[in-house]
C-alpha positions as CSV (number, residue, x, y, z in Angstrom):
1,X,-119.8,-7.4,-119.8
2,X,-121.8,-4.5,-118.1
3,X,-119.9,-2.5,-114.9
4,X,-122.6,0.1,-114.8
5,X,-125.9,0.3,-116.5
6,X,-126.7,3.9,-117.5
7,X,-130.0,3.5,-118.8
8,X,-133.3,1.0,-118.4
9,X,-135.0,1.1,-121.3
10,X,-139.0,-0.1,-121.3
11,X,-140.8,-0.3,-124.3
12,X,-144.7,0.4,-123.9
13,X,-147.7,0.5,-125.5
14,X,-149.1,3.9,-124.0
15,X,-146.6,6.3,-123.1
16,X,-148.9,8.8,-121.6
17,X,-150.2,6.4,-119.2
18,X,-146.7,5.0,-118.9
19,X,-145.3,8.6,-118.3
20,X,-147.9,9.5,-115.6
21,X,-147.8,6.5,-114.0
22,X,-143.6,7.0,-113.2
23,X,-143.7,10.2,-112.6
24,X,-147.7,10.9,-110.1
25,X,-147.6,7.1,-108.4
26,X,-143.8,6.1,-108.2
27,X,-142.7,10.1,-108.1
28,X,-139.6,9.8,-110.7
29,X,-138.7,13.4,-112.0
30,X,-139.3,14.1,-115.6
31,X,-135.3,14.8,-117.2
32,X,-136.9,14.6,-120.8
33,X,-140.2,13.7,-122.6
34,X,-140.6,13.7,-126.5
35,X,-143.0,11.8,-128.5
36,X,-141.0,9.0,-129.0
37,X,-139.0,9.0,-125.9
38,X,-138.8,9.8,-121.8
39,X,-136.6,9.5,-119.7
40,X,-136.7,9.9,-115.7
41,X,-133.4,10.5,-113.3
42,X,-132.7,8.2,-110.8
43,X,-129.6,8.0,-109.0
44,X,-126.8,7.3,-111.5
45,X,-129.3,5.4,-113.9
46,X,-132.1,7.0,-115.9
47,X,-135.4,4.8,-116.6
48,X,-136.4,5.7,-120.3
49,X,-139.4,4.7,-122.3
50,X,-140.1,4.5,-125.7
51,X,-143.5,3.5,-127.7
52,X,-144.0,-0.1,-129.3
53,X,-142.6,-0.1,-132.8
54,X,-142.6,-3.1,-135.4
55,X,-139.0,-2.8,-134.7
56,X,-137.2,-1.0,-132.0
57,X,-133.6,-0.6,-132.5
58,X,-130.8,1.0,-130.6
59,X,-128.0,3.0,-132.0
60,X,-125.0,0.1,-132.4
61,X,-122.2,2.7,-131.8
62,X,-123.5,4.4,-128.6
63,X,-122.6,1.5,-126.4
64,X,-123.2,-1.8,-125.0
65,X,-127.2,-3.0,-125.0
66,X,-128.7,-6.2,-124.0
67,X,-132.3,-6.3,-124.2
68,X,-134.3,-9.3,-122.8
69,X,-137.8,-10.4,-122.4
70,X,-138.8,-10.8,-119.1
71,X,-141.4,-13.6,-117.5
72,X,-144.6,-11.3,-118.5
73,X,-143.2,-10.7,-121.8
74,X,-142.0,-7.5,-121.7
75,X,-139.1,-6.4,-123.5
76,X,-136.2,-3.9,-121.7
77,X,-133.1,-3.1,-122.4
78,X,-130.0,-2.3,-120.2
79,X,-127.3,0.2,-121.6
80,X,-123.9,1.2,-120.5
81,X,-122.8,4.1,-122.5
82,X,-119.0,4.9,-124.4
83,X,-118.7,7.6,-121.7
């Protein structure tokens, strides 16, 4: 059972779009952006992005992850990490 969620995790098509559109419209500050992953700070929980893949898949021994699909279809995932 999750306590605290540490990350959100949104998987999109375009990250540059994606990343522009968090950071110039909803005004989230930039903690780390690599090709294959971004993340933004927000209080306690960090918003990260990652492209669309064939398969996405988490690192089983960093925590606990549920990912769902939500009513438009997209996929995110909520993470509570070991620490």
């Amino acid at each position: 059972m999750f306590n605290k969620i540490n990350y959100i995790t949104l998987v999109v098509k375009d990250m540059q779009k994606s990343i522009s559109f968090y950071k110039e419209v909803l005004g989230l500050t930039v903690k780390m952006n690599m090709p294959q992953w971004a993340e933004f700070e927000m209080e306690g929980t960090s918003l990260a992005l990652t492209p669309e893949t064939a398969e996405t898949k988490i690192d089983p021994g960093y925590g606990f992850s549920a990912t769902f699909e939500d009513p438009n279809g997209y996929k995110i995932t909520l993470t509570q990490s070991k620490w």
